[in-house]
N, C-alpha and C positions, 0 to 999 in steps of 0.2 A: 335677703332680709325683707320682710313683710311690712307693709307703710304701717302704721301706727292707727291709720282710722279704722284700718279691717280686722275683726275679730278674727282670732286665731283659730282654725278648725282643723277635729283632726282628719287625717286622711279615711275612716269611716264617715264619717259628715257629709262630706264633701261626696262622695263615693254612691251615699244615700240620697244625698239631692239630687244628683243625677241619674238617676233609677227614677226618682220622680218626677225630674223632667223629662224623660221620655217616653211618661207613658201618657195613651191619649184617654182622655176622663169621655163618659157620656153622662148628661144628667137624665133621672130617670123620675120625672114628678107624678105624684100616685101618692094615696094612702098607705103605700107598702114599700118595704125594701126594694132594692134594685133588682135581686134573684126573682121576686113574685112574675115580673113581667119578663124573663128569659128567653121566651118565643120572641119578644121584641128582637133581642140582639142579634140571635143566630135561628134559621127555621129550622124545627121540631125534626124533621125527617135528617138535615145532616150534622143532626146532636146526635141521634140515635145513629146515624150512620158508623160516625169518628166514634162513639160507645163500644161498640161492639166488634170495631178494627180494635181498637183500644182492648178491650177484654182479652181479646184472641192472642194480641201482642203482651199482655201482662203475663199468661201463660204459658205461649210457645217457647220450647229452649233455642228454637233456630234463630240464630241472629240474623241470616240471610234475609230469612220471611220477616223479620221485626221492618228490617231496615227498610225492604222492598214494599211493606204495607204502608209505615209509615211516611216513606215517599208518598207515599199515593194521596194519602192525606193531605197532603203539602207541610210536612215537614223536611227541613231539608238536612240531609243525613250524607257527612262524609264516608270517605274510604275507610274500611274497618270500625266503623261503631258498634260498637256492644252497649247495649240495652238490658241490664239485671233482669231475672225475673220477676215480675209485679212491678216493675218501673213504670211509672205514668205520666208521659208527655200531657198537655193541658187539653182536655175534651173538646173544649170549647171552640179553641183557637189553637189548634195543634199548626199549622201555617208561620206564627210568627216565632217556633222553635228551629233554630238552626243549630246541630251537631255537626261539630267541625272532624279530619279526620283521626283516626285511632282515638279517639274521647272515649269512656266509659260513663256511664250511667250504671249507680250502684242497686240493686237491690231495692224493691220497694223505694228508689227514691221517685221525687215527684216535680215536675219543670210545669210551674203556673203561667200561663200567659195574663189572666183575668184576677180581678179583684170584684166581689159585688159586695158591695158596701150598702148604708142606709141611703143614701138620696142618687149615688151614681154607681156606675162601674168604670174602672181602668183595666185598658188593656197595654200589652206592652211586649216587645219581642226579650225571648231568653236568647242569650247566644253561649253556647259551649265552647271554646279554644279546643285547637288542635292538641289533643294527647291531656288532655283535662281530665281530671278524675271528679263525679260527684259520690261521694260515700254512701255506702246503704241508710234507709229512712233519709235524705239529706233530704230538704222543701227549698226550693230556687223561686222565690217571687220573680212577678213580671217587671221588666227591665233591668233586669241584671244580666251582666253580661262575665261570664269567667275567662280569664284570659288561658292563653297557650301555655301547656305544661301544669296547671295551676290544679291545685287538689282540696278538697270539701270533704272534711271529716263527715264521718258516720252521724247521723242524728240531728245535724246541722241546721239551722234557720237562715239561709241565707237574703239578704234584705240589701246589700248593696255592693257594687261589684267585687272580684276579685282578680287583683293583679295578675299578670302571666308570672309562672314562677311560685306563687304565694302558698302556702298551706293556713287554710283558716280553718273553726274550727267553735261548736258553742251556739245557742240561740241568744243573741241573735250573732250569727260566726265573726266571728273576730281574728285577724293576723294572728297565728304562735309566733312565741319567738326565737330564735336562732338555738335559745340553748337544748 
C-alpha cells in the first residue's frame, strides 16, 4: 500500500525516470546546439573509425564478423548475437552497448547511446538481456536497459526500460497486455 503523500506512478514513469537518471548530461555553451561542437565530445578520426566498422557491419550477412568487429569497438557482445542487417549500434559511443547472450537485434533497428540536444548532450549505456528480441526499425534511447527474455515490437520507440519477460510494443513502447 503506497503512503498517501506519494503520487501514484505508473510503472512506465518510474521506468522513464530512471533511463534519466542514468544518463550523464554534458553542458555544451556556444551560440549553437550541442551536435555543432561533436569534435568536442568524441575525436574526428575514431567517429570516422566506429563509421565505417559500423557501415561494414550494417551490411555484412556474417554475424560472426558483426560480432567480432563490434567487439573491437568496445561493444560488448554475448554468446550467439545476431545483429539484423542495417542494424545500428550508436557511432558515437558504441562502448556503452552491451548485448547479452543469444539476444537478437532486429533489422534496421538502432541502440542510441547519445542524445544531442540544444544546450547539452546525454549519454547513457543500452543493455540488451540475455535472449532479448528488439524488432526490426525498433530506436532503444540511451539508458534503457531490456531485460532477459524480453521483446520490442517492430517499429518501437523505446524510451524506458523493459522488464525481463515483457513484450512492449508503440512509440513511445508500452507493456501489451496479456490478452
Amino acid at each position: 500500500m503506497s503512503d498517501a503523500t506519494e503520487p501514484d506512478e505508473t510503472p512506465s514513469e518510474t521506468d522513464a525516470e530512471r533511463r534519466h537518471d542514468r544518463l550523464d548530461r554534458v553542458a555544451t555553451p556556444g551560440p549553437r546546439n550541442s551536435l555543432f561542437p561533436w569534435p568536442d565530445a568524441k575525436g574526428r578520426l575514431q567517429i570516422v573509425v566506429n563509421y565505417v566498422v559500423i557501415l561494414v557491419c550494417r551490411v555484412s550477412p556474417s554475424l560472426r564478423l558483426k560480432n567480432w568487429l563490434l567487439g573491437r569497438l568496445g561493444v560488448t557482445v554475448g554468446e550467439g548475437v545476431a545483429w539484423g542487417l542495417e542494424s545500428t549500434p550508436d557511432v558515437f559511443w558504441p562502448e556503452l552497448i552491451t548485448v547479452e547472450d543469444d539476444a537478437i537485434i532486429g533489422y534496421d533497428a538502432t541502440l542510441l547511446c547519445h542524445e544531442f540536444l540544444q544546450d547539452e548532450y546525454r549519454t547513457g549505456e543500452v543493455v540488451v538481456g540475455e535472449r532479448a528480441m528488439v524488432g526490426a526499425g525498433a530506436i532503444v534511447l540511451p539508458g534503457v536497459e531490456i531485460g532477459a527474455d524480453a521483446q520490442v515490437a517492430a517499429n518501437s520507440l523505446v524510451v524506458a526500460d523493459v522488464a525481463p519477460g515483457e513484450t512492449v510494443a508503440g512509440v513511445p513502447a508500452e507493456p501489451l497486455g496479456s490478452d
